[in-house]
N, C-alpha and C positions, 0 to 999 in steps of 0.2 A: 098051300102056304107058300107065297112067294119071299126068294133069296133077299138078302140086305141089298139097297138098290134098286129095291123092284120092289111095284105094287100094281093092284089088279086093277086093269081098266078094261073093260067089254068080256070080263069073264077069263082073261089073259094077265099073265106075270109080264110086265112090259118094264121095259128099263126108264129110270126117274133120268128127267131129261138134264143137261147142266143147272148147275143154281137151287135145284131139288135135290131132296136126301129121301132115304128110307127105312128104319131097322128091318131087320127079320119079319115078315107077316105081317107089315104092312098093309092097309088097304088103298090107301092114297099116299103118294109125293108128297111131301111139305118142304115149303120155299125155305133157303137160307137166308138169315136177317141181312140187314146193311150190315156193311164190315165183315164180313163171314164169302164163303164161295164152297163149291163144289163142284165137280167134272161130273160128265153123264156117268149113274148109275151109282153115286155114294151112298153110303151109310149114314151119313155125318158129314158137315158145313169143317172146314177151317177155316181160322181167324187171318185176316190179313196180315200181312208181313208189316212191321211198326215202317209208320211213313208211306204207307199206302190204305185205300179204302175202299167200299165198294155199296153199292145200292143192293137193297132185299132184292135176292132172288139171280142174285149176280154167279158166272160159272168162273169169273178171274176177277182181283182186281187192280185198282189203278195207280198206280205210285202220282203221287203229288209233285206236281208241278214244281222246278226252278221257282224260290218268292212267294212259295206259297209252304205251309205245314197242317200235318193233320191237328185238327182242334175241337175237343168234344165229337171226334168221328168225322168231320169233314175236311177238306183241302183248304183250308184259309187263307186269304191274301196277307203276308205282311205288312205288319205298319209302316210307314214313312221309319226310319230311326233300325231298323233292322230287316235282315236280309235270312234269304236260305237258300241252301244248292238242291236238287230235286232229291225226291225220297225223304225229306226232313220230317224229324217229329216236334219240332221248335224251330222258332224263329230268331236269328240271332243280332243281338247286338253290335252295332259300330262300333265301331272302337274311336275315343274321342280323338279330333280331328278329321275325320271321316263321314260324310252323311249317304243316307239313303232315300229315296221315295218311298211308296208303299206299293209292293210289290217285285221289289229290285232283286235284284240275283248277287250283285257285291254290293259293296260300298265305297265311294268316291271320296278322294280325298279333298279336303278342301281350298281352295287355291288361295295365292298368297294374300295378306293383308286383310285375311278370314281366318277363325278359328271355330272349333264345338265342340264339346262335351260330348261323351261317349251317347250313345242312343241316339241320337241329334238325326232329324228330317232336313235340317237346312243349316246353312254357316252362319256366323256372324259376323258380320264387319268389326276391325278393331278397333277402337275408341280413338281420337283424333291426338295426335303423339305418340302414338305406338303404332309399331307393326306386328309379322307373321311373316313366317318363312309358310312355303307349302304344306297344308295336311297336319297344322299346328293345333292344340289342347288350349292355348293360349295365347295373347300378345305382349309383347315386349315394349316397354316403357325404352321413348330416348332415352338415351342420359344427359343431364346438364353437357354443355358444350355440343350438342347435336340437334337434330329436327329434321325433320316427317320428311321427306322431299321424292318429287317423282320423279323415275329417271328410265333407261332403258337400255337395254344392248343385246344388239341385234333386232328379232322380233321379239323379244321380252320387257315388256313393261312392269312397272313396280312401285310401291312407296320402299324407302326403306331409310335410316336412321343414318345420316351424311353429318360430316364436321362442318361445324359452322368455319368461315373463312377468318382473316385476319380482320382485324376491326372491327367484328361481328359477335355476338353472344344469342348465346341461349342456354334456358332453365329447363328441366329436366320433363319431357311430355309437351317439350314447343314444338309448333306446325310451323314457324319458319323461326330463322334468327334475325337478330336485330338489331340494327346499327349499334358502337358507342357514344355516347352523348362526348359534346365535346371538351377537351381535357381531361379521356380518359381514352385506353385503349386496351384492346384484347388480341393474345396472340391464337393462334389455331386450337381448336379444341376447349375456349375456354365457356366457364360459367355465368363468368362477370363482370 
């Protein structure tokens, strides 16, 4: 009767090679399922470590990839909208203002005069009168006496929310301002 580990092949107690198990008295090896492992000569398969997996018959297994998580037993690419660091048993959510591709390792924030909703694959552009600062959940509405305007400094360019000038007006979500008709007049920052 051959030891745990070991079953009889050519009439010999021979050691069950990795990925094979054996009890006590054995006559044959039997393979360790997927997700299971064993080193030459076990008794018994271990389960993988959470965030790792492994193929029937396997003697180690494989921690999942960066962007990917185990899912029903296998290594999954992430969705567009969530990410994961390697070893992961889930894929996690952006966090709004932030997107991701599918399969990404972080999540990227969104650049200015863009915003998204947590989970988000892709940014939004902000609706025409408002803007976003970087990596923004939302846009900001001008206010009355301001408008949309593109400006720059340095190598940064932008829309962002500027006072309308003297003589000039704008209602609240204007893309530019606009003259006052004549015999009326507007000082800096107004409505009307």
């Amino acid at each position: 009767v051959c030891a745990a580990g070991r079953a009889v092949q050519s009439g010999t107690c021979t050691q069950c090679t990795g990925g094979k198990f054996a009890v006590a008295g054995s006559t044959t090896c039997s393979t360790c399922t997927a997700n299971t492992f064993s080193a030459a000569g076990a008794s018994g398969c271990s389960n993988c470590n959470a965030g790792s997996t492994s193929s029937s018959g396997a003697s180690s297994c494989t921690v999942c990839a960066a962007g990917r998580a185990v899912q029903s037993g296998t290594c999954t690419q992430c969705t567009g909208g969530k990410f994961s660091v390697a070893g992961s048993t889930t894929c996690t959510s952006c966090s709004a203002g932030k997107y991701s591709d599918a399969g990404d390792t972080t999540c990227s924030g969104c650049s200015a005069n863009t915003y998204s909703n947590a989970g988000a694959s892709d940014c939004i552009d902000c609706p025409a009168g408002s803007t976003a600062s970087a990596s923004s959940s939302s846009c900001t509405v001008c206010p009355a006496g301001h408008a949309v305007q593109f400006g720059c400094f340095f190598f940064f360019c932008s829309n962002s929310c500027r006072d309308c000038s003297a003589g000039k007006f704008a209602l609240a979500g204007s893309t530019t301002c606009s003259s006052c008709v004549s015999n009326t007049y507007s000082t800096a920052e107004s409505s009307s």
